[in-house]
N, C-alpha and C positions, 0 to 999 in steps of 0.2 A: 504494500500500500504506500501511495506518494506521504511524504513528511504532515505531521499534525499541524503544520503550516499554511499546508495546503488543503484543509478541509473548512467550507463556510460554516457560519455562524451568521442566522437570520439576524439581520438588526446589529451586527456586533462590526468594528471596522476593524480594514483588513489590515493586507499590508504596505508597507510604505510604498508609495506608486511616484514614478514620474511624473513633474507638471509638464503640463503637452500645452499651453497656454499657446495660443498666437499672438504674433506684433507684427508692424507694421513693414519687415521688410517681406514680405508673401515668399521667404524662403524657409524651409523648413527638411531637416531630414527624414529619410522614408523610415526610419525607426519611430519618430513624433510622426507622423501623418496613419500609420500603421495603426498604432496605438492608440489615437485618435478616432478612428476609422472602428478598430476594435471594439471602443468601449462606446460608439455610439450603435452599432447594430446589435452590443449586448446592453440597451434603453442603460447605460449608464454615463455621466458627465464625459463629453471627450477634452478637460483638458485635467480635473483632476481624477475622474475613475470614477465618483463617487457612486451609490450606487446598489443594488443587488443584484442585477444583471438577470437575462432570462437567457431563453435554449435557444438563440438564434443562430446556425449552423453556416451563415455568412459570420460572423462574429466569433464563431470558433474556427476556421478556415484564416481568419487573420491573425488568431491568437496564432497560430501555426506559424504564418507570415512573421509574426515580430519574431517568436524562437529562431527562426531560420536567418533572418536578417540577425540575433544576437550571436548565433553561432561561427557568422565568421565569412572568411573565406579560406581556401585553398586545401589540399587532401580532401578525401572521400565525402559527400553530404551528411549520409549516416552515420559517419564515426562524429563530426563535427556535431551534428546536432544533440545525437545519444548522450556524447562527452558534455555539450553545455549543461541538459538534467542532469547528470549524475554527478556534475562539478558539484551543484548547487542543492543536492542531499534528494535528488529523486533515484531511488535504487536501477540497477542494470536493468531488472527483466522489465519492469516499467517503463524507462525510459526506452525499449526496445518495443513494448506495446505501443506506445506514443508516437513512436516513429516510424510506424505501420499503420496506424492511425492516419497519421500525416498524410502517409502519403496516397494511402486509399484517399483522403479526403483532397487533395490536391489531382490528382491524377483520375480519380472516376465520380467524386463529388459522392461518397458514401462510403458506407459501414465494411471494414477487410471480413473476407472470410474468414467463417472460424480455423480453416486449416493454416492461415499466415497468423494462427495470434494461440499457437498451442494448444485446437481441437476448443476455441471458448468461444462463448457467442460476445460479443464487443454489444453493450447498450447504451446510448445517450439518454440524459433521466436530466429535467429541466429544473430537479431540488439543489435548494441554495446550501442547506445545512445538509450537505455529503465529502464526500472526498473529493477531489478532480477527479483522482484515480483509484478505483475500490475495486484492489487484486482478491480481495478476503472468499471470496467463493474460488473455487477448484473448476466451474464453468463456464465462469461469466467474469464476464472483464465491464464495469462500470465508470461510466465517465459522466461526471456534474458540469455542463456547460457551464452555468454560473462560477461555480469552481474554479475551473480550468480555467477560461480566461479572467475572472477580476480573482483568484490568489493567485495561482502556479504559474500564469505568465508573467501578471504582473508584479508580482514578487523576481521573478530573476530578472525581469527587463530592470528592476529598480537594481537591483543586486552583481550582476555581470554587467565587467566593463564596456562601453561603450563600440562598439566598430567603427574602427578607422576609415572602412569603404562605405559607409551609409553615404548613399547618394542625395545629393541636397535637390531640392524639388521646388522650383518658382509657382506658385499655385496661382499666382496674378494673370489674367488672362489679356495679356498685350493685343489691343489692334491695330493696323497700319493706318 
């Protein structure tokens, strides 16, 4: 099971998040626009997170997005992304769920077979007070949208250093 870190508490705040605040130069990196992005399709504040977030499936596709953008660049995607969870106290076979997750949810926009996630059925559950990730059955692999993206993301997006390659992004829409 991911870190008691990463389990909601209705009503209770989480953890330390980035301010994603805008100013007036309409420049911003794809880590704060991500993030942004994130925590408004899970109905919570996009600059401080605020919030108890609901199951929206565009909003856990980005939570995805910010781990992958913190993960880095250069060597293999899976080792980089697995290693940034389990830097940051998410166990091995978890962080190896999660990154089967991903990439079903990046690549087919849905749930991995049970045979890429160790014979277990993978379910999304829209409760605030659960785990991101609840290994605790032997057949079922549990995942709290609300969870996942407002603790477990945003908990290491606050926590893991920053990337050097976050692309900066003009959001100002220039006409000739």
């Amino acid at each position: 099971m991911t870190t008691e870190l990463d389990k909601g508490h209705e009503g209770e705040t989480g953890p330390m998040m980035l301010s994603c605040h805008l100013n007036g130069t309409h420049t911003y990196s794809s880590l704060i626009l991500a993030l942004r992005d994130m925590r408004s399709a899970n109905d919570r504040d996009p600059a401080t997170g605020a919030g108890d977030g609901n199951d929206s499936w565009i909003g856990l596709v980005l939570g995805m997005i910010v781990l992958d953008n913190l993960s880095g660049t250069g060597g293999e995607v899976g080792s980089r992304f697995k290693g940034l969870l389990t830097d940051h106290g998410v166990s091995e076979d978890d962080a190896r769920y999660i990154y089967r997750f991903r990439c079903s949810l990046h690549h087919e926009y849905g749930l991995p077979r049970p045979t890429t996630v160790d014979d277990r059925k993978l379910v999304v559950i829209p409760g605030i007070d659960a785990y991101a990730v609840d290994t605790s059955r032997p057949d079922r692999i549990t995942i709290s949208v609300p969870a996942f993206c407002g603790r477990l993301v945003e908990r290491i997006a606050y926590e893991a250093p920053k990337p050097a390659s976050s692309s900066l992004i003009n959001t100002r829409l220039v006409l000739d």
